[in-house]
N, C-alpha and C positions, 0 to 999 in steps of 0.2 A: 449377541451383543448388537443393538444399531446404535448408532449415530453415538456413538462413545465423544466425547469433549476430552482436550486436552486438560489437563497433564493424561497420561495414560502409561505405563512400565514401556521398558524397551524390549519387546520377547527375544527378538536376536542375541541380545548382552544375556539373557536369564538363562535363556537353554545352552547360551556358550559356556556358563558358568557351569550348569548343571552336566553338560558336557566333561568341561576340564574336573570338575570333583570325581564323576564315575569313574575317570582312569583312576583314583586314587584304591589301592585296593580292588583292581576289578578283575572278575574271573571270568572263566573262558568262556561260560553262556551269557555274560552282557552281566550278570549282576555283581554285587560289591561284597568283600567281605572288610570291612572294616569294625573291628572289634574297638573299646574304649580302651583308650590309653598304650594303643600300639606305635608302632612307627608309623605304620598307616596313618590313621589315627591323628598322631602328630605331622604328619605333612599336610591330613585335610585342614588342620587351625592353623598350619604354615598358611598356605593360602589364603586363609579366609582374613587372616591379619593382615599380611602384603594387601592389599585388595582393599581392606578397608582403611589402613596406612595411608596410600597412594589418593586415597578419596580425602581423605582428611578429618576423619572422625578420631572420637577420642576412644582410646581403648584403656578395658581393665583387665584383668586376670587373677580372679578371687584363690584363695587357696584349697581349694579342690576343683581348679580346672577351667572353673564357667569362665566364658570368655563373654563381655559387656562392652558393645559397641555402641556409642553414642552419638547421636546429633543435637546437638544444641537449641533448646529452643531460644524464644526470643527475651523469657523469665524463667528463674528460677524456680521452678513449678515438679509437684512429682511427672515421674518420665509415663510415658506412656510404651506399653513394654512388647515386644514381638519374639521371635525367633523359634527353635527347636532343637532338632541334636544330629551332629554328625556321624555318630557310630550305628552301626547297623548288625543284624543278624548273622551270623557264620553263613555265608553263600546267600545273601541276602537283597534285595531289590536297591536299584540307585536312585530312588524318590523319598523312600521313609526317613523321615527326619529334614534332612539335607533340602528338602523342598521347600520344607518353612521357614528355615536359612535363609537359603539364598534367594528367594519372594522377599524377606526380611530384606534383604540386604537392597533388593532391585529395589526395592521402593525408595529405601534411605538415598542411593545413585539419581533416582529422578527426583527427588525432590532434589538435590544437588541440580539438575539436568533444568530445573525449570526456576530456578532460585528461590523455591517457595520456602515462605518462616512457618513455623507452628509457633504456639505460643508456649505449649508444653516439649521438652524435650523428647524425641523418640529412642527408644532403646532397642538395640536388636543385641540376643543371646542365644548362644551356643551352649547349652547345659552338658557337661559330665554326664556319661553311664547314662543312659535312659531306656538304654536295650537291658541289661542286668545279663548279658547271655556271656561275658565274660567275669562279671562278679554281681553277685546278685545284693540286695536285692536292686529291681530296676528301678529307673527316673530318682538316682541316688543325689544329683547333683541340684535336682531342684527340691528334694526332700531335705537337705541341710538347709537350703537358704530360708525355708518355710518353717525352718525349727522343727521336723517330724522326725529327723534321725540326728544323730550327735557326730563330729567328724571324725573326732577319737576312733569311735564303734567304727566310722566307714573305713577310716586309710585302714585297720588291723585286720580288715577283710580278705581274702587269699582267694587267687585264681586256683585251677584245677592243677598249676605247678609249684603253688607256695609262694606267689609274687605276691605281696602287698599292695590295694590299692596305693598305698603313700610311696611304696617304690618305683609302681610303675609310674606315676606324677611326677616323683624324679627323674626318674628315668628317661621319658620325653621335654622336661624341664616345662610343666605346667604346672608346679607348685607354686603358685603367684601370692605374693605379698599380701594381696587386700584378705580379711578374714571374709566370710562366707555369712553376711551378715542380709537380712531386708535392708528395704530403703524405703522412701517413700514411692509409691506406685498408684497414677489415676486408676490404669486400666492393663488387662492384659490378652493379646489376641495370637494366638498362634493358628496357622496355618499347616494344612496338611494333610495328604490324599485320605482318603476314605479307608482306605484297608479292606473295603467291603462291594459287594456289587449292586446296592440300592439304587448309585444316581444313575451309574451307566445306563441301570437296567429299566428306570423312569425316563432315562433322555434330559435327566437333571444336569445341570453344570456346578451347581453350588449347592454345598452342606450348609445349613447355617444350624449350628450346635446348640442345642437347650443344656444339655448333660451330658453322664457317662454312666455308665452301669457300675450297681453295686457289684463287689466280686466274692468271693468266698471260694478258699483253696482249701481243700482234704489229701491227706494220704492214708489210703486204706493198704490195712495190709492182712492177709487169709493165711493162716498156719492149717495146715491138713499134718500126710504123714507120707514120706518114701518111701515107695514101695516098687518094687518090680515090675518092668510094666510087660513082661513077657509071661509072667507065672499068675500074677493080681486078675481075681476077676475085677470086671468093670464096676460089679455090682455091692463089691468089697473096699471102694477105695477112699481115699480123703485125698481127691486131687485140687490143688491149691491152683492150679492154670484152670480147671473146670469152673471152678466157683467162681473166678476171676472172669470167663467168657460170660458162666450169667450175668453176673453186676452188671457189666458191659451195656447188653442188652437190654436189660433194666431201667438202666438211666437212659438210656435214649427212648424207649417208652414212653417214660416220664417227660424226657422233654418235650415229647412230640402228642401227648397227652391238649387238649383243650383248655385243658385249667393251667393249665403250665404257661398261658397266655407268652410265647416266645421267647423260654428261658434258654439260656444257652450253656450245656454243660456238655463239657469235653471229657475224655479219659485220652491225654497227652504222653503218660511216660508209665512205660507197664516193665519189670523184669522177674524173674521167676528164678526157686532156686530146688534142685540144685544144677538145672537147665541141662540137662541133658539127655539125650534121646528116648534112652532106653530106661528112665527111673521116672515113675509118677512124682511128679512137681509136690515137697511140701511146703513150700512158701510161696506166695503170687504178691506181689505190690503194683498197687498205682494209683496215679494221681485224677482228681479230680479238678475242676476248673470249670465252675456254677458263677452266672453273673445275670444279673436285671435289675431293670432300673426300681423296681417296687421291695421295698425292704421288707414288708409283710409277708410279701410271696418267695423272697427269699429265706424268711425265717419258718414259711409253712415248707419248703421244698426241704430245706435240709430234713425238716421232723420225716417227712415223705421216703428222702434220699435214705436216712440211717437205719428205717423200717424199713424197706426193701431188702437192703444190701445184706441186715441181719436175716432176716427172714430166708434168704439163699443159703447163709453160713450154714443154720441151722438144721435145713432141708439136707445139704450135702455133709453134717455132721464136720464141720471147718469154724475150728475159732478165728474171729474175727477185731479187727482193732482201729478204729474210724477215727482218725486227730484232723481237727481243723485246723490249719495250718498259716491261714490268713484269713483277715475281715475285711474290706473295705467298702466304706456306705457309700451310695449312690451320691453323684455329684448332682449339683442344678446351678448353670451359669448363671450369673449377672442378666439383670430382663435390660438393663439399660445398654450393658457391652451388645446383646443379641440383636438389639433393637438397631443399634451402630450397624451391625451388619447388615442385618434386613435394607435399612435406607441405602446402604453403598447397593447391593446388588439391584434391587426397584433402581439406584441410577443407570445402571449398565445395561437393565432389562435379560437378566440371567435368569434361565428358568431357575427353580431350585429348591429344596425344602426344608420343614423344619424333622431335624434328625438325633439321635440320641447316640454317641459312640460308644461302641461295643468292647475298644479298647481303653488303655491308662493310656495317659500323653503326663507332660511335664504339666499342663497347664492346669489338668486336676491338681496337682498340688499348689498349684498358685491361687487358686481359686480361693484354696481357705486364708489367704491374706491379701488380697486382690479383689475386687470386681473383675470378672474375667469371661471369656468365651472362646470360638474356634471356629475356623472355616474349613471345609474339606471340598478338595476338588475329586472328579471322578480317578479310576484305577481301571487300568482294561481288565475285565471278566472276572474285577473283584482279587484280583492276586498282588499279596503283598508276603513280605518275610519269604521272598520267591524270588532266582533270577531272572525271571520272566518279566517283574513286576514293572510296568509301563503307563503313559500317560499320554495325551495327544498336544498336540502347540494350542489348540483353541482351550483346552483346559488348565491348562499352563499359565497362559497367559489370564486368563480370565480370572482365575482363583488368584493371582498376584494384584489385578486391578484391583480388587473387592478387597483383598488387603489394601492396600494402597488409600480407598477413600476413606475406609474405615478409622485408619488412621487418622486419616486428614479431620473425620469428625470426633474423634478423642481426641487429639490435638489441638485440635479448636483452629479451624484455617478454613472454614465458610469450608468444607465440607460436604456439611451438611445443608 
């Protein structure tokens, strides 16, 4: 950054914030486990209300959670909208999410801090569930307000003990009055580290977001036959963990294939039955987790993925059973929100590039009722969903300014 001009964030007040959040939930290596709709949970939206309370914003609390922080503009104008989510992965990093918070929030303080009007009201939110890593599926809270899931279907949802989304909402008393409805909305910009090691690794300071990658989830699953693994020749068997190593290998092949132009497919969650030492495996399961931004290449990779994986069964005499499990099409921000960003960072003079995230955030879903985009600041050596996961004060702070003006030019407050 040189010669930055006032207004500018307070970095002091932002990492004190992001400070006092990681104690919420925090485990012994520095990172968070804060699960949706824990006590945890409920004491990070303690705060985050005291705080915004005390400032003087107007607050809402929909009924499934979202928490809606207001500042006023100077008309009654749609809001222009920020924010991201407080819960995080089981041993989890204390930036994912909670960075676009409380950026959100440091911005809404200085503009208190410098008495500046917008003419659009600004909104900062806190979305419900958007990790799904205690009740799936994820980014639940901005997928009802966008009308892609029904609330009904979400509260009747059950953690791995039998709790009910709607119980646990009871239970920490965020079942809030207002219904889970749109509004009007200019614009929508969330903030939030990268999850990846692109900028670090360019020397970048700022994402500025075109899109998200399409995704597509499988569970494949390989039936062989039990057999003895001390008497079975090797040459006699139907092992279900064997067929399962080739797939394996397969799709990474494939990914790493030329034409595969930088697809990204994972094998995430493998178990075997009947898992035990001494008996050939005849069941193998796992999942799959294929994503790119080209919906053609995604539709040629799967033809690619299910002809491979058969072709192994077959080879190893293993029936096999390949369900897709999820769709989601590639996102593509708003060129006017993008363009909002682009001008804030050219003010600040931040290196930075145009980048495509690899992951879902809330704001894909906003997108489809929104003009919308995202800004991502760097992650040290790319770790995130990691108690490691880390960031520097010069990135910190920078990705908050860039929010900051961004705003101020949806707003509409000479900004720009």
């Amino acid at each position: 950054m040189k010669n930055r001009t006032l207004p500018q964030i307070n970095i002091n007040r932002l990492e004190q914030m992001l400070s006092d959040f990681a104690q919420i939930g925090k485990t012994d290596k520095g990172g968070v486990t804060r699960l949706t709709l824990t006590k945890v949970d409920q004491q990070a939206r303690d705060l985050l209300i005291s705080i915004s309370k005390t400032a003087g914003f107007k607050i809402r609390i929909d009924n499934f959670g979202n928490i809606f922080i207001r500042r006023n503009g100077l008309e009654d104008l749609p809001v222009v909208m920020t924010g991201s989510h407080g819960d995080s992965q089981p041993r989890g990093g204390r930036y994912d999410g909670i960075y676009g918070v409380l950026a959100g929030l440091e911005v809404l303080l200085t503009l208190n801090d410098f008495n500046i009007q917008t003419r659009h009201p600004i909104e900062l939110v806190m979305w419900t569930n958007e990790e799904g890593s205690r009740f799936a599926p994820a980014m639940m809270g901005s997928a009802i307000f966008t009308e892609q899931l029904e609330i009904e279907t979400a509260y009747k949802i059950k953690d791995k003990d039998g709790i009910s989304v709607k119980e646990a909402l009871e239970k920490i008393g965020y079942i809030g009055t207002d219904k889970v409805i749109g509004q009007p909305i200019k614009a929508v910009i969330e903030a939030h580290i990268e999850q990846g090691p692109i900028l670090e690794l360019n020397n970048q300071t700022i994402g500025i977001v075109t899109g998200a990658f399409g995704q597509r989830w499988f569970e494949v699953k390989l039936t062989g036959l039990a057999m003895h693994a001390g008497t079975t020749p090797v040459n006699m068997r139907q092992d279900a963990i064997l067929g399962m190593a080739h797939c394996i290998v397969a799709l990474n092949r494939l990914a790493l294939k030329p034409s595969s132009n930088d697809v990204r497919l994972t094998v995430g969650m493998i178990t075997a039955s009947p898992n035990s030492r001494n008996v050939v495996a005849d069941e193998a399961f796992f999942t799959i987790d294929m994503r790119h931004y080209d919906a053609d290449l995604l539709a040629d990779l799967e033809i690619q993925l299910r002809s491979e994986l058969t072709s192994i069964a077959d080879q190893l005499n293993l029936n096999i059973n390949i369900q897709r499990v999820l769709s989601m099409p590639a996102i593509h921000f708003d060129e006017q929100c993008i363009d909002a960003v682009r001008k804030a960072v050219t003010k600040n003079h931040y290196a930075s590039r145009e980048m495509i995230s690899g992951a879902g955030h809330d704001a894909c879903h906003l997108s489809t009722i929104a003009p919308t985009s995202m800004i991502f600041i760097p992650c040290i050596k790319g770790l995130s969903h990691n108690e490691s996961e880390a960031i520097t004060t010069e990135w910190c702070q920078a990705g908050a300014n860039v929010l900051l003006d961004t705003l101020l030019i949806l707003a509409e407050n000479g900004g720009d």
